[in-house]
TIVOFI-687601 format. One record per residue (C-alpha): x, y, z. Coordinates in steps of 0.2 Angstrom, whole numbers, plus 2048, in hexadecimal, padded with zeros to 3 digits. Layout:
REM TIVOFI-687601
XYZ ...
REM end
This chain:
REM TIVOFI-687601
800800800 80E80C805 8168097F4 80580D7EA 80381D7F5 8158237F2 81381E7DD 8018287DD 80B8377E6 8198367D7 80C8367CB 8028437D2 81384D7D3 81684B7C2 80584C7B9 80885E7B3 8178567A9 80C85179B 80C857788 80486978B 80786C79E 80687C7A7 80F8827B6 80C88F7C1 81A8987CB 81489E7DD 8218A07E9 81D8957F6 8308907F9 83889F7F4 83C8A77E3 84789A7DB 8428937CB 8478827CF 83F8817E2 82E8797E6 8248887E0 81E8807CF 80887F7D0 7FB8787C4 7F38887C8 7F589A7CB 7F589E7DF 7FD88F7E3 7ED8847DE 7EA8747D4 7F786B7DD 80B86E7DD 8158687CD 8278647CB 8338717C4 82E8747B0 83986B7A5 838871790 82886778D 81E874799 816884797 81D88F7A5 80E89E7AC 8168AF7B8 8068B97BC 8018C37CC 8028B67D8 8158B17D2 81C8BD7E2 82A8CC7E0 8378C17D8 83B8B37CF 84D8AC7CE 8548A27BE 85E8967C8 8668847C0 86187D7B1 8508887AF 84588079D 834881799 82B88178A 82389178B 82289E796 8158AC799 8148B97A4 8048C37A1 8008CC7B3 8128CA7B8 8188D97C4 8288D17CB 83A8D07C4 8408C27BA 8538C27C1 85E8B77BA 86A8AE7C1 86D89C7B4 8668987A4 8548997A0 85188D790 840892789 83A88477A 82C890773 82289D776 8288AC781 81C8BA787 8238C8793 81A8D7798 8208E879E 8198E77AF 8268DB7B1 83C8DF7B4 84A8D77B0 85C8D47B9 8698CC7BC 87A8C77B4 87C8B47B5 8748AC7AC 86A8AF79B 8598AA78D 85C89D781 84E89B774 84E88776C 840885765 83288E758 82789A760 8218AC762 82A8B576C 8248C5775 82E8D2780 8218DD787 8298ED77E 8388F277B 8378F8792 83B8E7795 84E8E4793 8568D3792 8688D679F 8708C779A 8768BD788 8668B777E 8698A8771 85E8A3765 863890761 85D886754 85C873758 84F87174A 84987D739 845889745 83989A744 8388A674F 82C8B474F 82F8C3759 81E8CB75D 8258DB766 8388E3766 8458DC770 8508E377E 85F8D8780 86E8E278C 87A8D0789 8818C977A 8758C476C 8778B3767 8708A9757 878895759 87388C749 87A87974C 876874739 87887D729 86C87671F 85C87F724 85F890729 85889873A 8498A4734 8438B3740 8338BA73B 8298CA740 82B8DD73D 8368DF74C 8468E5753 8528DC760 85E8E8768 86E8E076A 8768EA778 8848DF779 8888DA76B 8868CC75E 88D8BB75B 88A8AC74F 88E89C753 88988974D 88E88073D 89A88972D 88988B723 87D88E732 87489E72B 8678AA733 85A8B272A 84B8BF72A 83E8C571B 8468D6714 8368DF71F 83A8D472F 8448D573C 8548E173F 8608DF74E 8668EE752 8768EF75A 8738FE768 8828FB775 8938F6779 8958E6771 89F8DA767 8998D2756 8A18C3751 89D8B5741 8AE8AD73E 8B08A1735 8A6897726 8978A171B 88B8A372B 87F8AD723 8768BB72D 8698BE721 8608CA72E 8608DF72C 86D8E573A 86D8F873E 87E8FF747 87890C753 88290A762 88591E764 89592276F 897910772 8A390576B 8A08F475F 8AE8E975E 8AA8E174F 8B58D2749 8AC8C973A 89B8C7732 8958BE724 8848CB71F 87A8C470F 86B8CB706 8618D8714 8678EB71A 8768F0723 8768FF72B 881909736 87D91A73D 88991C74B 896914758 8A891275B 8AC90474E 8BC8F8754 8C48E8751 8C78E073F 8B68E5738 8B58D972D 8A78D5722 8A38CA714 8948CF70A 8888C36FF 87C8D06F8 8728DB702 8728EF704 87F8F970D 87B90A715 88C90C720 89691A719 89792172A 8A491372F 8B3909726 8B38F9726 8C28F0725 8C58DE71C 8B48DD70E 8B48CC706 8A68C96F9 8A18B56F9 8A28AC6EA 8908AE6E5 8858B86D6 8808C76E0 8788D96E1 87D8E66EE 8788F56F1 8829046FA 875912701 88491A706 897918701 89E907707 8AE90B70F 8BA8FD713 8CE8FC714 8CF8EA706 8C28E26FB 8C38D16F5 8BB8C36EB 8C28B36E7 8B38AC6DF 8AD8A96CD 89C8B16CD 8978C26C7 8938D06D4 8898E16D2 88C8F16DD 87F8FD6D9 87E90D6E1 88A91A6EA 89D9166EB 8A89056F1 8B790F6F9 8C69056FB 8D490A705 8E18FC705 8E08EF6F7 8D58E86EB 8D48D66E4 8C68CE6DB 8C38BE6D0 8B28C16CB 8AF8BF6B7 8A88CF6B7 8A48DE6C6 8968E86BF 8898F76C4 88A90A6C7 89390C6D7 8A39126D5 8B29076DA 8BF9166E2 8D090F6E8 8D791B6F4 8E690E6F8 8EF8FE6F6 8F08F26E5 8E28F16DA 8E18DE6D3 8D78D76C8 8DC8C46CA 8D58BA6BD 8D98BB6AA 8CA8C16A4 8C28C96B4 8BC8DB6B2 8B38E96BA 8A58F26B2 8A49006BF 8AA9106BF 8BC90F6C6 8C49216CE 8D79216D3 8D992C6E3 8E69276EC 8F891D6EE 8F290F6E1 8FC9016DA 8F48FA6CA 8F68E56CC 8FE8DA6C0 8EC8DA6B7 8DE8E86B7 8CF8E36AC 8C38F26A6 8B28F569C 8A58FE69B 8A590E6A5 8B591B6AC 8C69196B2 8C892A6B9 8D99316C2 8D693C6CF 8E593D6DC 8F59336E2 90392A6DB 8FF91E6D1 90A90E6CD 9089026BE 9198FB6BF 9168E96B9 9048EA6B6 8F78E86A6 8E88F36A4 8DD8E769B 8CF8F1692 8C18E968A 8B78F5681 8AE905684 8B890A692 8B891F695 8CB92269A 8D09336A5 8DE9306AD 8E993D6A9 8F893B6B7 8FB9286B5 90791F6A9 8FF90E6A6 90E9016A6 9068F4699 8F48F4691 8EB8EB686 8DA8ED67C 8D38DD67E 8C08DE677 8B98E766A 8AF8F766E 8B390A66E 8BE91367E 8BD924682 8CC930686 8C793E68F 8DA941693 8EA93C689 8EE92968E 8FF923693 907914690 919911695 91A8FF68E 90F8F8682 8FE8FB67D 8F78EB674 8E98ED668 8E08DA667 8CE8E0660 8C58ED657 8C68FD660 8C190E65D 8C991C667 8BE92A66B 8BD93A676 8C7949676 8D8944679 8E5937671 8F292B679 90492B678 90C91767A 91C91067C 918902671 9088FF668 9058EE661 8F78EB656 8EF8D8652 8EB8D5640 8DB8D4639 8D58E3645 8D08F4643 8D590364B 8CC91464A 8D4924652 8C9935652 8CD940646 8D295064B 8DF94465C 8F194265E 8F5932660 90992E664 91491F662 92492266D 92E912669 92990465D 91A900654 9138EF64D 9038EC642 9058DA63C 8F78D8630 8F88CA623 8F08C6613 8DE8CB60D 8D38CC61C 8DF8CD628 8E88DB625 8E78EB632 8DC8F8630 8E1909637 8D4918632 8CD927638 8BC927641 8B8935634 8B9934620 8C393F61A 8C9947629 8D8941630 8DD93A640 8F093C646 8F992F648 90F93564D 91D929650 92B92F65A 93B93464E 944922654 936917654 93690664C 92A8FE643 9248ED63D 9128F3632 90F8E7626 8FE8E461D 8F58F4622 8E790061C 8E8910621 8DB91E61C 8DB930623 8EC92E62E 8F893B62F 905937635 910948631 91B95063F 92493C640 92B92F63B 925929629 91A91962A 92090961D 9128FE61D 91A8F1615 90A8E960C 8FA8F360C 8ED901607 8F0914607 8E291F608 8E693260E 8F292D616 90093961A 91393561E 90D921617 91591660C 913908604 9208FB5FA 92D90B5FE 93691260A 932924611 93D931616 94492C625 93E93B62F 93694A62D 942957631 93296762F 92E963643 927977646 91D973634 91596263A 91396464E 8FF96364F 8FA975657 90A97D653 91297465F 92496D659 92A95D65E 93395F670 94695B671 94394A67B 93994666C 94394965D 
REM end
């Protein structure tokens, strides 16, 4: 009998352990969460309970006294504290599995412990008067949503831990966290968190640290920096596809970011390491995106649209082809374009101390110089058609026209070494170049404006062939010619070339060795042509005799 008495006691004990069980805290033996003060009613009523585990929905009302202390391994499966008046103080873990409603009758404190969320549900702070004082972790044991149906205070560390990367951790609900503390993602190298474009935005308001190292943890959530005079020690953050902002704070540690999409609006700040991931993206920049390197070692084509990428300390990038309307502007460092065949679309302004890499692929759009010294040494400008070129100031090192289209000078183009004409190409705009060397491939055609100087310092090959692939070189108006002037020692190799409306006066003659003539002056074919022309005050274009260095 003593035994069935003592069994019936158990199971009466732990009757409000079943699927869907309620407990009540009323402080009969004190305000610990893990003391004999667990009800199956409010008041102390229906019977005492055992301490909740994560399959029980936990109630704090009126009745649930002037404190309740999170003490050892607090769980429940929900927890509502509608009529609640006292402080939740913690001092361990509470592990909620579900729902969470506070309300703003209630406080917080304590520094111990902290709220872990594990489990889909909706959670509810009271308003934005309740502040969480210690860490809150949102975990994902299982495809996980959580909707926030009110903002969220959180004084500690903001924490999203997604164990598994196949299914990303999904917040939901027009609402803002505000991370006091700071930010972290943990869990597995492909974990990702994520939020609609209209959903959630944590909203980094304190003294905090923002960590993501390591693997592409997505945070696919908007994030607004507003910390004012505090200070955000940011170290990494892998941001994909939402809004980053940053109106103020005291910006420290690497600050680096990696950026898969998204829109940018952080030109208050610099960041310092950006890396784009390997991946066919758009971003867009509200507001200059600052940052000391950029890099992409992927093969996928990106879009910046929008204001400028400012980059202070190096660029290198892989991508087949960088496209949009924000400007690229190097303020510093070496500017690479890594892979044969990789080019930027953008705008691209020279302002700084710049080193052009051993590769530099252009189209589309404007290379513009604007201050600084820049070096080529060693490095190929790789254009592939309708490039507008003002950069008046630098001497390109090596250069060659790869595609066929037109390029624009605005300003007259220097060349130290070779310039390397591999496609059709018309030059337009109102000023010429002056090259070292200029090689052109057969079977091509060059135009030069009529009306432009254009000058060959030190050799000159067109290696046309037979028939069809012989080099054209014409003016770009009939019957007007363009200028074309070899420096007094430059060699040539010109075989089997057409030239119409070239005048090459004020120069060395031009022997094409096979070819077509057409108002061509200082031209010949079959013949050689007088070996200079001595006349330099007669043919220098504008009046303007050949200088000393030149003759």
């Amino acid at each position: 009998m003593k035994r069935l008495i003592a069994l019936i006691a158990v199971l009466l004990l732990f009757a409000g352990q079943s699927f869907g069980a309620t407990a009540y805290f009323y402080p009969s033996a004190g305000s610990d969460w893990t003391g004999a003060n667990w009800f199956a009613a409010t008041n102390g009523g229906g019977g005492a309970v055992a301490v909740p585990d994560s399959t029980v929905d936990v109630i704090l009302d009126g009745n649930s006294g002037v404190t309740v202390v999170v003490d050892g391994a607090a769980k429940c499966k929900s927890i509502t504290c509608t009529g609640f008046l006292g402080d939740l103080k913690f001092n361990a873990q509470l592990k909620v599995s579900g729902n969470i409603t506070f309300v703003n009758t209630m406080s917080m404190s304590g520094t111990l412990g902290s709220l872990v969320v594990d489990a889909a549900g909706t959670l509810n702070s009271g308003g934005v008067t309740v502040a969480i004082p210690v860490p809150m972790t949102f975990t994902q044991i299982a495809p996980t949503t959580y909707t926030l149906a009110s903002d969220w205070n959180v004084d500690g560390l903001l924490t999203f831990d997604v164990p598994t990367g196949t299914t990303p951790m999904t917040l939901a609900g027009a609402y803002s966290i505000y991370a006091g503390g700071g930010l972290y993602r943990s869990g597995a190298v492909s974990g990702n968190v994520a939020s609609a474009a209209n959903a959630v935005t944590v909203r980094l308001n304190g003294t905090g640290t923002v960590d993501a190292t390591g693997g592409s943890r997505y945070f696919s959530v908007n994030l607004s920096i507003e910390a004012a005079a505090n200070t955000v020690t940011w170290t990494a953050l892998h941001f994909s596809t939402r809004t980053l902002t940053y109106t103020s704070g005291v910006m420290a540690g690497a600050k680096a970011l990696s950026v898969f999409g998204g829109t940018y609006d952080t030109g208050g700040m610099t960041w310092g390491a950006i890396t784009q991931v390997a991946s066919a993206q758009t971003q867009t920049l509200l507001s200059n995106l600052n940052c000391t390197s950029y890099s992409h070692a992927g093969n996928q084509n990106e879009v910046y649209n929008g204001f400028s990428v400012v980059v202070s300390g190096g660029f290198t990038s892989s991508a087949p082809i960088t496209s949009g309307t924000s400007i690229w502007r190097f303020t510093g460092g070496t500017a690479l374009m890594a892979t044969a065949g990789s080019v930027i679309k953008n705008p691209v302004t020279l302002a700084g101390d710049v080193t052009i890499g051993s590769r530099f692929g252009k189209q589309d759009s404007a290379i513009t110089y604007e201050s600084g010294n820049i070096t080529t040494t060693g490095s190929r400008l790789v254009l592939y058609g309708n490039t507008r070129l003002n950069t008046a100031g630098v001497t390109w090192d090596d250069v060659t026209i790869m595609s066929a289209g037109a390029d624009t000078l605005t300003s007259e183009f220097a060349v130290a070494g070779i310039c390397s004409v591999l496609a059709n190409v018309e030059f337009r705009g109102s000023a010429g170049w002056v090259v070292d060397s200029l090689y052109v491939e057969k079977a091509t055609t060059t135009i030069l404006k009529s009306g432009v100087l254009y000058r060959v310092l030190s050799d000159i090959r067109m290696a046309g062939a037979t028939g069809a692939d012989s080099c054209f070189i014409r003016s770009s108006v009939a019957d007007s010619r363009a200028m074309l002037r070899l420096l007094r020692n430059t060699t040539q190799t010109v075989t089997f070339v057409n030239a119409l409306d070239i005048d090459s006066r004020g120069g060395r003659g031009v022997y094409a060795a096979n070819g077509t003539l057409d108002n061509a002056l200082n031209w010949s074919v079959s013949r050689l042509p007088a070996a200079m022309i001595e006349e330099y005050g007669t043919y220098g274009w504008g009046g303007v005799p050949w200088s000393a260095s030149e003759r």
